[in-house]
N, C-alpha and C positions, 0 to 999 in steps of 0.2 A: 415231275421232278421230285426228288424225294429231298430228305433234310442232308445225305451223304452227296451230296451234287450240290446243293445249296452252301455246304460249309465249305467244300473245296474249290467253290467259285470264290468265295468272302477273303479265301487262306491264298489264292490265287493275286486278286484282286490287290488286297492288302498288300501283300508282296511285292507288286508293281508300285501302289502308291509311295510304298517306304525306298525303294530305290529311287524312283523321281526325284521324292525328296531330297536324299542321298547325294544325288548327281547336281541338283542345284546349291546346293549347299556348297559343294566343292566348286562349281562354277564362281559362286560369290566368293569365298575364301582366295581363289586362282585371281579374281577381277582385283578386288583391296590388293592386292600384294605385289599386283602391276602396277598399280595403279601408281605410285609413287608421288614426290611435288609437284606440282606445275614450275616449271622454268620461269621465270621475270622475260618480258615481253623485250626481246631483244632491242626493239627501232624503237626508238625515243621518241620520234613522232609520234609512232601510232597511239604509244603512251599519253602523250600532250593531249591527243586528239579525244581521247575516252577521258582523260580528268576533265576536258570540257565539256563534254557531253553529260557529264554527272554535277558537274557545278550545280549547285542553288541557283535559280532565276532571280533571285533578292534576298538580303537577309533585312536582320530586325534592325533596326535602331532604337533604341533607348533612353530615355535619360540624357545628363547633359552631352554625353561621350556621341549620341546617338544624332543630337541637335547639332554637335559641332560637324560630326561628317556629313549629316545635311547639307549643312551651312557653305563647306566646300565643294561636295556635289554642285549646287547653286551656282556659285561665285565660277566656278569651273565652266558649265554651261552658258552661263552669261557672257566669259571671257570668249570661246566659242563661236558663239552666235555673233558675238562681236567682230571678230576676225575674220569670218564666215562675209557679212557685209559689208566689209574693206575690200572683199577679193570679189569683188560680183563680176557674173563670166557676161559677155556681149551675146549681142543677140545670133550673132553666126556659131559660138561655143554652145548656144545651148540646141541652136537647132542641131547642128553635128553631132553632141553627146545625146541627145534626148529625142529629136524629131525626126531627123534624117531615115530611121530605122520602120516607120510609118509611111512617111510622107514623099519619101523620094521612091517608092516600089508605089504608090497608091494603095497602101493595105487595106481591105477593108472600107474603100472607098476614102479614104484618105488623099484631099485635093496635093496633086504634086504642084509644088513651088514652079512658078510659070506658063502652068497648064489653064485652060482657058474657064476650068472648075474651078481654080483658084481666084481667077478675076470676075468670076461670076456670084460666089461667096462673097468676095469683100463689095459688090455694086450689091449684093440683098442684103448683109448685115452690117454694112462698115467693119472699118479697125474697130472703133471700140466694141463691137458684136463680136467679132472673131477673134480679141482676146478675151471675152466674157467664156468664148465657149471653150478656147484652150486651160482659161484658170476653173473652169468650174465642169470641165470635161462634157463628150458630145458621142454619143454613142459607145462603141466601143472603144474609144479614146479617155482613160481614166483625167480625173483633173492634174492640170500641171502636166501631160504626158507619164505618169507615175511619177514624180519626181517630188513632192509636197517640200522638199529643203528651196528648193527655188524661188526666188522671191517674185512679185507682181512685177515688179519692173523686168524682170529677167524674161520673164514669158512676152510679157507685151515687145520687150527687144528682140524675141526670136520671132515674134508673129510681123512685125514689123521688116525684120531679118527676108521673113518668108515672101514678101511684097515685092520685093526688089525685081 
Protein backbone atom coordinates (compact mmCIF):
# COMPACT_ATOMS: atom_id res chain seq x y z
CA UNK A 1 0.00 0.00 0.00
CA UNK A 2 1.31 3.20 -0.67
CA UNK A 3 0.82 6.70 1.47
CA UNK A 4 -2.17 7.73 -1.49
CA UNK A 5 -4.27 4.61 -0.23
CA UNK A 6 -3.21 5.11 3.24
CA UNK A 7 -4.64 8.96 3.31
CA UNK A 8 -7.87 8.00 1.47
CA UNK A 9 -8.64 5.31 3.79
CA UNK A 10 -7.95 7.91 7.01
CA UNK A 11 -10.16 10.68 4.62
CA UNK A 12 -12.63 7.77 4.11
CA UNK A 13 -12.59 6.64 7.56
CA UNK A 14 -12.87 10.02 9.19
CA UNK A 15 -15.78 10.81 7.22
CA UNK A 16 -17.73 7.99 8.55
CA UNK A 17 -16.73 8.67 12.02
CA UNK A 18 -17.82 12.40 11.73
CA UNK A 19 -21.29 11.35 10.46
CA UNK A 20 -21.85 8.84 13.23
CA UNK A 21 -21.12 11.47 15.39
CA UNK A 22 -23.53 13.62 13.44
CA UNK A 23 -26.42 11.24 13.57
CA UNK A 24 -26.08 10.59 17.31
CA UNK A 25 -25.97 13.93 18.16
CA UNK A 26 -29.26 14.56 16.46
CA UNK A 27 -30.68 11.39 17.95
CA UNK A 28 -29.88 12.92 21.40
CA UNK A 29 -31.12 16.50 20.51
CA UNK A 30 -34.65 14.36 18.86
CA UNK A 31 -34.75 12.22 22.55
CA UNK A 32 -34.43 15.87 25.07
CA UNK A 33 -37.16 17.30 23.08
CA UNK A 34 -39.50 14.41 23.47
CA UNK A 35 -38.76 13.88 26.20
CA UNK A 36 -40.91 16.49 27.91
CA UNK A 37 -42.45 16.34 32.09
CA UNK A 38 -43.35 13.43 33.61
CA UNK A 39 -47.15 13.60 34.27
CA UNK A 40 -48.03 13.31 38.38
CA UNK A 41 -49.01 9.71 38.92
CA UNK A 42 -52.58 9.86 38.28
CA UNK A 43 -53.95 6.87 41.29
CA UNK A 44 -53.38 8.31 44.65
CA UNK A 45 -52.85 5.11 45.89
CA UNK A 46 -50.12 4.16 44.14
CA UNK A 47 -48.89 7.50 45.34
CA UNK A 48 -49.62 6.57 49.15
CA UNK A 49 -48.06 3.29 48.40
CA UNK A 50 -44.23 4.76 47.20
CA UNK A 51 -44.28 7.71 50.04
CA UNK A 52 -44.31 4.57 52.19
CA UNK A 53 -41.92 2.66 50.70
CA UNK A 54 -39.54 5.71 50.94
CA UNK A 55 -40.42 6.71 54.52
CA UNK A 56 -37.40 6.72 57.11
CA UNK A 57 -37.54 3.38 59.22
CA UNK A 58 -36.86 5.89 62.38
CA UNK A 59 -35.92 9.25 62.98
CA UNK A 60 -33.95 11.02 65.55
CA UNK A 61 -35.02 12.17 68.81
CA UNK A 62 -33.34 14.83 70.63
CA UNK A 63 -33.38 16.73 73.39
CA UNK A 64 -36.19 17.53 75.52
CA UNK A 65 -38.80 17.60 72.36
CA UNK A 66 -37.06 14.13 71.63
CA UNK A 67 -37.73 12.75 75.52
CA UNK A 68 -41.20 14.04 75.32
CA UNK A 69 -42.23 11.86 72.16
CA UNK A 70 -40.39 9.03 73.68
CA UNK A 71 -42.28 9.46 76.72
CA UNK A 72 -45.60 9.11 74.51
CA UNK A 73 -44.28 6.31 72.36
CA UNK A 74 -44.01 4.55 75.85
CA UNK A 75 -47.14 5.49 77.57
CA UNK A 76 -48.82 4.58 74.01
CA UNK A 77 -47.37 1.14 74.07
CA UNK A 78 -48.14 0.49 77.58
CA UNK A 79 -51.80 1.55 77.16
CA UNK A 80 -51.59 -1.11 74.35
CA UNK A 81 -50.38 -3.99 75.75
CA UNK A 82 -52.79 -3.05 78.35
CA UNK A 83 -55.81 -3.40 76.27
CA UNK A 84 -54.30 -6.14 74.43
CA UNK A 85 -54.67 -8.38 78.02
CA UNK A 86 -58.16 -7.31 78.66
CA UNK A 87 -59.22 -8.92 75.40
CA UNK A 88 -57.26 -12.41 75.72
CA UNK A 89 -58.75 -14.65 72.89
CA UNK A 90 -59.70 -18.52 74.36
CA UNK A 91 -58.29 -21.33 73.68
CA UNK A 92 -60.61 -22.53 70.61
CA UNK A 93 -59.82 -18.45 69.03
CA UNK A 94 -56.32 -19.17 69.01
CA UNK A 95 -56.31 -22.68 67.86
CA UNK A 96 -58.70 -21.44 64.77
CA UNK A 97 -56.56 -18.12 64.12
CA UNK A 98 -53.07 -19.76 64.71
CA UNK A 99 -53.15 -23.76 64.93
CA UNK A 100 -55.86 -25.01 62.81
CA UNK A 101 -53.73 -24.08 59.60
CA UNK A 102 -50.74 -26.86 60.96
CA UNK A 103 -52.64 -29.10 62.84
CA UNK A 104 -55.87 -29.97 61.33
CA UNK A 105 -53.96 -31.01 57.76
CA UNK A 106 -51.17 -32.86 59.98
CA UNK A 107 -48.39 -30.42 58.33
CA UNK A 108 -45.38 -31.67 58.68
CA UNK A 109 -46.24 -34.07 60.94
CA UNK A 110 -48.13 -31.95 63.06
CA UNK A 111 -50.45 -34.28 65.69
CA UNK A 112 -54.17 -33.61 64.41
CA UNK A 113 -56.55 -32.68 67.43
CA UNK A 114 -58.19 -36.21 68.28
CA UNK A 115 -55.82 -38.37 66.27
CA UNK A 116 -54.32 -41.14 68.22
CA UNK A 117 -50.52 -38.94 67.72
CA UNK A 118 -52.24 -36.49 69.65
CA UNK A 119 -53.16 -38.82 72.68
CA UNK A 120 -49.84 -40.47 72.44
CA UNK A 121 -47.97 -36.85 72.81
CA UNK A 122 -49.71 -35.76 75.84
CA UNK A 123 -49.37 -39.76 77.72
CA UNK A 124 -45.10 -38.95 76.66
CA UNK A 125 -44.93 -35.49 77.55
CA UNK A 126 -48.08 -34.38 79.64
CA UNK A 127 -49.91 -30.87 79.26
CA UNK A 128 -47.40 -29.05 80.82
CA UNK A 129 -44.76 -30.81 78.04
CA UNK A 130 -46.89 -29.90 75.22
CA UNK A 131 -47.31 -26.42 76.22
CA UNK A 132 -43.47 -26.22 76.81
CA UNK A 133 -43.16 -27.29 73.32
CA UNK A 134 -45.83 -24.98 71.69
CA UNK A 135 -44.32 -21.73 73.70
CA UNK A 136 -40.92 -22.52 72.92
CA UNK A 137 -41.53 -24.17 69.42
CA UNK A 138 -40.83 -28.06 68.17
CA UNK A 139 -39.44 -28.64 64.99
CA UNK A 140 -40.68 -26.95 62.20
CA UNK A 141 -43.43 -25.30 64.45
CA UNK A 142 -41.83 -21.78 65.35
CA UNK A 143 -42.69 -20.82 69.21
CA UNK A 144 -46.07 -19.67 70.00
CA UNK A 145 -47.11 -21.10 66.28
CA UNK A 146 -45.47 -17.63 64.87
CA UNK A 147 -47.43 -15.58 66.92
CA UNK A 148 -44.88 -14.07 69.89
CA UNK A 149 -48.18 -11.10 70.66
CA UNK A 150 -49.83 -14.35 72.44
CA UNK A 151 -49.57 -14.65 75.84
CA UNK A 152 -48.58 -18.05 77.97
CA UNK A 153 -51.97 -18.46 79.02
CA UNK A 154 -53.41 -18.19 75.59
CA UNK A 155 -51.09 -20.96 74.15
CA UNK A 156 -51.59 -23.25 77.03
CA UNK A 157 -55.66 -22.56 76.34
CA UNK A 158 -55.41 -23.58 72.75
CA UNK A 159 -53.19 -26.61 73.77
CA UNK A 160 -55.58 -27.47 76.19
CA UNK A 161 -58.26 -26.40 73.56
CA UNK A 162 -56.49 -29.20 71.49
CA UNK A 163 -57.09 -32.08 74.21
CA UNK A 164 -60.62 -32.11 74.03
Amino acid sequence: MSQKDDRAFLRKFSGIIAGLIVVTAIIVALAFSLKGTPEPDANPSQQRLMEERITPVAGVRAGAEGRAELATAESQAAAASEQSSKTSLSGEQVYQSVCVTCHAAGVAGAPIPGSEAMSQRLADKGLDGLVDSALNGLNVMPPKGGRPDLSDEEIRAAVEYMQK
